[in-house]
N, C-alpha and C positions, 0 to 999 in steps of 0.2 A: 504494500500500500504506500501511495506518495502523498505530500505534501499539497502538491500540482494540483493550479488551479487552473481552468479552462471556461473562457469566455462562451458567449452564444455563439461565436461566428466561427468560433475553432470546433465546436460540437458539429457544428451544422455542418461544419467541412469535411469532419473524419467520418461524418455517417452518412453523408452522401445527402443530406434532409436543406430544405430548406430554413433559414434563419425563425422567422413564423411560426414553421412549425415544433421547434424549438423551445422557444418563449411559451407557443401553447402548452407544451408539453409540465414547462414548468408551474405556469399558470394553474394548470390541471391536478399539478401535485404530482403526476403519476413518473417524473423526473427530479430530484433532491437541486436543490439552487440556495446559494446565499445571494440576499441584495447588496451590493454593496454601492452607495451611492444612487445611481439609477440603472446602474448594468447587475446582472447577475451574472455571477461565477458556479463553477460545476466542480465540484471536487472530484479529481481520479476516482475515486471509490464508488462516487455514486454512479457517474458514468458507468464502470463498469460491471456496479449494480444493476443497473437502467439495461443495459444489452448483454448482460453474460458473457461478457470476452473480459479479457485483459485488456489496458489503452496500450495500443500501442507508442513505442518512446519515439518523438520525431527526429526529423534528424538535426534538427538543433540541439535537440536534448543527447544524443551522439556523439556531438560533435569532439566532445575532448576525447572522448574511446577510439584511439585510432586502432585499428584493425590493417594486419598485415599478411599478405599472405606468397606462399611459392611454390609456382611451376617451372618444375625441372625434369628433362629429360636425358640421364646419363646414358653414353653409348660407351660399352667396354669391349675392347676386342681381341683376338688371341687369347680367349678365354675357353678353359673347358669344363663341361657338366659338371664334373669335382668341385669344381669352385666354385663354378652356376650357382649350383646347390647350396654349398656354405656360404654365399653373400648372399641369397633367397633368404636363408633361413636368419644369419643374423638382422637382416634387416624388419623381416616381419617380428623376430623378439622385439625389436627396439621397439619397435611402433606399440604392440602390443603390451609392452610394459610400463607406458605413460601414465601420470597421474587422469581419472576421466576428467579432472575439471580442467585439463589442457583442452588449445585446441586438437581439433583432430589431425591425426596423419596418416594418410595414405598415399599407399606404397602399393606399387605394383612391377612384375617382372617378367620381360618377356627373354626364352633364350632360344639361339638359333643353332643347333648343333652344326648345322651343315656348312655353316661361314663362321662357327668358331664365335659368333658374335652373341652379347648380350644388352638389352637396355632396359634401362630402372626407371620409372619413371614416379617420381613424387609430387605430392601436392598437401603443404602443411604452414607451418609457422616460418620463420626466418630463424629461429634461436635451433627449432627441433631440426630443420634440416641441415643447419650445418653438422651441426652432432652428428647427422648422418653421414655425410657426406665424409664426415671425419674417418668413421668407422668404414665407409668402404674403401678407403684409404689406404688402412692400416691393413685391411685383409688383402689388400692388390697387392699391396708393396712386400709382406711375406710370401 
């Protein structure tokens, strides 16, 4: 539950309604409104009393949570199944051993026996993929 208070013109926007109908709604009672002045405010709560969802957070209210993310497609070559397989596996552990309140990572692997070739492909945080990247590093290079 938030503090967040939200004008007639901000309801009317996120619900797709008319301003009017809005006002009536408060008017009616069957919508929670404080007066303040001559406008009414809608508090988070009752809002989403009023519609059974969550409010959505806009994207002003966003705006300091920067959010980051990475697409990488590793190509490894002169690589055989043997090792295919041990950088498969250590990499699905890694992923799979994250706290869940991270964000997510996934990892996927394709190998190509017949050209010797393998590529990784990720898609996660900047901090977890380097970790990764580290680790496949270290099992190349032995």
């Amino acid at each position: 539950m938030t503090d967040r208070l939200y004008s007639v013109e901000q309801v009317a926007e996120r619900l797709g309604l008319h301003v009017r109908t809005i006002r009536n709604y408060v008017r009616d009672g069957r919508l929670n409104a404080v007066r303040i002045g001559k406008q009414y405010r809608i508090a988070a709560a009752d809002l989403e009393a009023f519609t059974g969802l969550p409010v959505p957070a806009t994207a002003r209210e966003t705006a300091g949570r920067r959010h980051t993310e990475v697409s990488s497609i590793v190509q490894v070559e002169a690589v055989g199944a043997e090792l295919a397989d041990r950088l498969t596996t250590l990499l699905m552990g890694a992923a799979n051993t994250r706290s869940p309140a991270d964000a997510p990572l996934r990892i996927d692997t394709v190998y190509d026996a017949e050209r010797a070739r393998m590529k990784v492909i990720v898609l996660g945080g900047l901090a977890d993929t380097a970790r990764l990247f580290e680790y496949m590093e270290g099992v190349l290079a032995s």
